[in-house]
Steps between C-alpha positions, in 0.01 A plus 500: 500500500525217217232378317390142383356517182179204583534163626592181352189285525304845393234485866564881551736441784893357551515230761687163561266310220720727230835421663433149433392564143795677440762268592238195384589708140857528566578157573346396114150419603338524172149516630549900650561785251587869601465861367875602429418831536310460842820312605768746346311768676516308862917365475610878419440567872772292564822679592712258330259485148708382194295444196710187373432306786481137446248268273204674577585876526407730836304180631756413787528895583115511510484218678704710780327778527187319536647341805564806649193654411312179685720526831460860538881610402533768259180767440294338211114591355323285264359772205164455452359401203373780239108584566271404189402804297162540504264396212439841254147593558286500171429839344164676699158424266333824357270605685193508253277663772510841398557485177340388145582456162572738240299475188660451176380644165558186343565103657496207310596163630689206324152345387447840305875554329647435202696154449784408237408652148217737594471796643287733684387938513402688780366802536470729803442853567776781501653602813869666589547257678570144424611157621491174321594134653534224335548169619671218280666172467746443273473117401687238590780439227405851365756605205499896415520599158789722378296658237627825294349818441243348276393211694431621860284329826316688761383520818264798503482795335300798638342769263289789476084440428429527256846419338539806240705256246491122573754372223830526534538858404308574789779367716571817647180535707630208755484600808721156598622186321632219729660318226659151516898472387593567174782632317476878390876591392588803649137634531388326857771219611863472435729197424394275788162670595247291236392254833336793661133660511503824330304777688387808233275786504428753189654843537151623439325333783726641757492877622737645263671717811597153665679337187840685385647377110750317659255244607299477171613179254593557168189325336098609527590739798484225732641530893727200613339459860738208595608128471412247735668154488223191400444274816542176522185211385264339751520805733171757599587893485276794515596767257390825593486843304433754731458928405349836660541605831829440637454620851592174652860578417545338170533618130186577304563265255617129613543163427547207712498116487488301830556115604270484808538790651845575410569761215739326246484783237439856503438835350440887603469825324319813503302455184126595493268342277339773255098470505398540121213694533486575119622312150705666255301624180285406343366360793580763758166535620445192624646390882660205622372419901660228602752164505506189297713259627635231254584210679707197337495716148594833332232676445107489412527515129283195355750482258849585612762679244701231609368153576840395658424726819386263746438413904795360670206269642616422870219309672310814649352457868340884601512788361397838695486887418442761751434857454771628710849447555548283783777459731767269578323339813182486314690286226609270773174492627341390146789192431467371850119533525338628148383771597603916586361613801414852648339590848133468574331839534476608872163468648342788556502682831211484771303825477594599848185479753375841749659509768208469793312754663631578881306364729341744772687535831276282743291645751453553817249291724205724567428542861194316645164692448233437724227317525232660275184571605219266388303597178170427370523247215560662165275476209581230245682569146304472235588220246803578242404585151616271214839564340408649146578257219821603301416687171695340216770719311355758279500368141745760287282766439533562099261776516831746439684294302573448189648211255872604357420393082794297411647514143402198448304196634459163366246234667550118499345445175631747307889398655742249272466059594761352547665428153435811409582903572400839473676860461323794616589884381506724834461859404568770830207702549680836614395463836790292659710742683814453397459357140681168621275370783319155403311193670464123350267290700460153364288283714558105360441124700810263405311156375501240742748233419710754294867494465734821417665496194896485505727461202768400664899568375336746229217608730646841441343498163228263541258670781126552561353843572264639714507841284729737348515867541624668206521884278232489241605576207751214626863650332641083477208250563733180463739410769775725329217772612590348903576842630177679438377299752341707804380158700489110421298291760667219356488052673805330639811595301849393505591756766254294735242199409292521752402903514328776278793681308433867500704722302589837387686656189770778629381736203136518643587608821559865643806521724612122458885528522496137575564189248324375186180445690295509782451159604318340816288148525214421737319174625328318235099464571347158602264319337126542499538817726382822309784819592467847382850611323617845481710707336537912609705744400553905482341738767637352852390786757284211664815380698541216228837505236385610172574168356343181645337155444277272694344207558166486747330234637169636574576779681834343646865609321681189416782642330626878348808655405553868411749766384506852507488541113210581272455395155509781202 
């Protein structure tokens, strides 16, 4: 059976009304107009076809086959017209129902970043693993500077705290440079390579077992990561340096720069980042504990070795560090909505109820009893006594009791105002039965009206204590002393500004295999409420860890956290 490729006045079906157009066309009417290919397609059914027919080619040939189609001769099917594809559905929105955001160490928004000619250090506790986003404009017209190995821009560069050597002979403790282009001879780029970012890490910042010679430079032991190519002005990207756990399927060590959500430029090793947990001498006794991240500069000397090492000052929009290493969908997740998720917590189950008692088989009717003989009357009840009134709870009976004598016990007026502070020497009595086991009970009312203090970006080193709990004779007093700490009830911090930072030195702890520290926060207090805060440590037979802190209000826990570690 022949086809006809669609009709001539294009109504979805061949009738007389197109034989008339046809020949209307073929006798020079200029007013009708025709689809060649429709009309090719119809004249090749003719037996006699010849392409070089006449003025206006396959017209006459179409024009009989048409007739035949409209009497009936001959076995011809108009072909339908194509069906529309349909519309592409948009992507499905996130569900945001069970789910919530992940909390990043550090966020700071465009209000709060560095612009052209400044720029700006964070610092952040240290943790294996590691993500940092950063999103950026590069402005309109934008012109990158091909600088040489003397004159260099950058993005970020991330560092041990406390940086061991800041000027430039301390190069080598970087854990990453994302450098802007310049031109390095044969030590980064090659002939043709000085309009790329230069990615570098210091041989000694990375686990030596990851990093083989071959990889090394030949200047200041420094690792060439990669080279990315510049992108183009008047464009937003999110550069993202991302380390630790790989278990997602990538690299432990990568680099990536995306347009939206599509990655333009990448990187992925195996390299680990080395925690410097001690400085070379003279200072080898004191610890580094965490990040600082030097955004739109080199480093966080006040006075560089080199003045000429400066931001590459793109117009910064958000910048965001989390504690872990987060995965590709939770990158997507961020661009598209600014934020990582995770899933909620699952509500807890229903304590399943008793099942009921069985009910008792019924029984039978009893059979009809007769009539019972008439009695005399009986004698009235007598009245009902009165209930007893209830006795009220026995008051506790101290007759057999004791006080415990603490070590030491201070009253309101002989405890610090604010402004000032107070130490206190606790000596052990020899009757604690283990040698370790100790209580601190402060009862205090927050002011009304008052406000926490928070130091913000360098909160880490600007805090407010509720105590300390140190050796005496204390072996380091001044921070570089930081690991003789046994407990800090310290305000809101730079790992959270709205909590109680309690922490922990590893060397004061039996059995801590863990990192640096023990570290937990719990709710901060509310104003003109009085709580009583805790500390307790050492014996645990009571069912308790051996290593715990509290906050009550009245006799009502509000917050705790404990360990199963006691202090030495």
């Amino acid at each position: 059976m022949a086809s006809l490729d669609g009709d001539i006045d294009e109504n979805d079906k061949i009738s007389l009304n197109d034989l008339v157009y046809l020949e209307a066309y073929s006798s020079g009417n200029n007013e009708y107009t025709i689809n060649e290919n429709k009309i090719y397609n119809i004249a090749i059914q003719n037996e006699n076809f010849d392409s070089n027919n006449g003025e206006h080619p396959y017209v006459s040939q179409a024009i009989d086959v048409m007739k035949k189609y409209l009497i009936g001769e001959g076995s011809y099917q108009l072909q339908p017209e194509p069906e529309p594809q349909p519309e592409p559905q948009p992507e499905p929105e996130l569900d945001f129902s069970n789910l919530m955001a992940k909390t990043p160490v550090l966020r700071k928004d465009t209000s709060e970043l560095p612009t052209a000619g400044s720029g700006a250090i964070y610092d952040f506790d240290y943790s294996d693993s590691l993500t940092i986003l950063i999103k950026a404009k590069i402005p309109d017209n934008y012109v990158h500077t091909i600088s040489d190995g003397s004159d260099v821009d950058f993005l970020f560069t991330l560092r041990p705290r406390t940086d061991p050597y800041l000027g430039w002979g301390g190069g080598k403790y970087a854990y990453l440079e994302w450098r802007g282009p310049a031109k390095y001879g044969n030590y980064v780029t090659t002939a043709g390579d000085d309009d790329q970012y230069a990615l570098l890490s210091r041989k000694e910042s990375l686990v030596s077992s990851v990093v083989g010679d071959s990889e090394v430079g030949n200047w200041n032991q420094s690792f060439r990561g990669t080279l990315f190519p510049v992108q183009e002005s008047g464009k937003e990207y999110t550069f993202i340096f991302r380390t630790g756990d790989s278990s997602y399927g990538n690299k432990s060590y990568t680099c990536y720069i995306y347009d939206g959500t599509n990655i333009i430029a990448s990187y992925e090793d195996s390299y680990v980042l080395y925690h410097w947990v001690n400085r070379p001498a003279p200072d080898h006794e004191t610890y580094t504990d965490g990040f600082n991240l030097n955004l739109n500069k080199w480093n966080d000397k006040e006075s560089p070795g080199n003045p000429d090492y400066d931001g590459i000052d793109y117009e910064y929009l958000q910048l965001d560090v989390y504690s872990e290493y987060l995965s590709d969908s939770d990158i997507i997740d961020y661009i598209t909505y600014g934020e990582a998720y995770r899933e909620k917590e699952p509500e807890p189950e229903p304590e399943p109820q008793p099942e009921p008692e069985p009910q008792p088989e019924p029984q039978p009717e009893p059979e009809p009893q007769p009539e019972p003989q008439s009695q005399p009357e009986p004698e009235p009840e007598p009245e009902p006594q009165p209930e007893p009134e209830p006795q009220p709870e026995p008051e506790f009976d101290l007759s057999n009791l004791m006080p415990k004598s603490p070590i030491l016990r201070k009253d309101a007026s002989e405890l610090p105002n604010p402004g000032s502070n107070a130490q206190y020497i606790l000596t052990r009595t020899g009757s604690e039965p283990d040698g370790k086991s100790i209580t601190i009970i402060c009862k205090a009312r927050i002011p009304d009206g008052y406000s926490h203090f928070y130091g913000g970006a360098q909160a880490v080193n600007q805090m407010a204590f509720l105590w300390t709990l140190r050796p005496y004779t204390d072996p380091q007093p001044s921070w570089g002393g930081g690991k003789w700490t046994m407990h800090e009830w310290g305000g809101p911090s730079s790992g959270d500004a709205n909590a109680y930072r309690h922490i922990a030195r590893k060397e004061r702890m039996d059995g801590w295999t863990g990192s640096t520290t023990i570290l937990d926060y719990l709710t901060l207090g509310t104003s003109n409420k009085e709580y009583t805060f805790i500390f307790r440590a050492g014996d645990s037979s009571h069912n308790n860890k051996s290593y715990g802190c509290y906050i009550y209000d009245g006799i009502t826990i509000v917050d705790f956290f404990r360990n199963q570690r006691s202090s030495t």
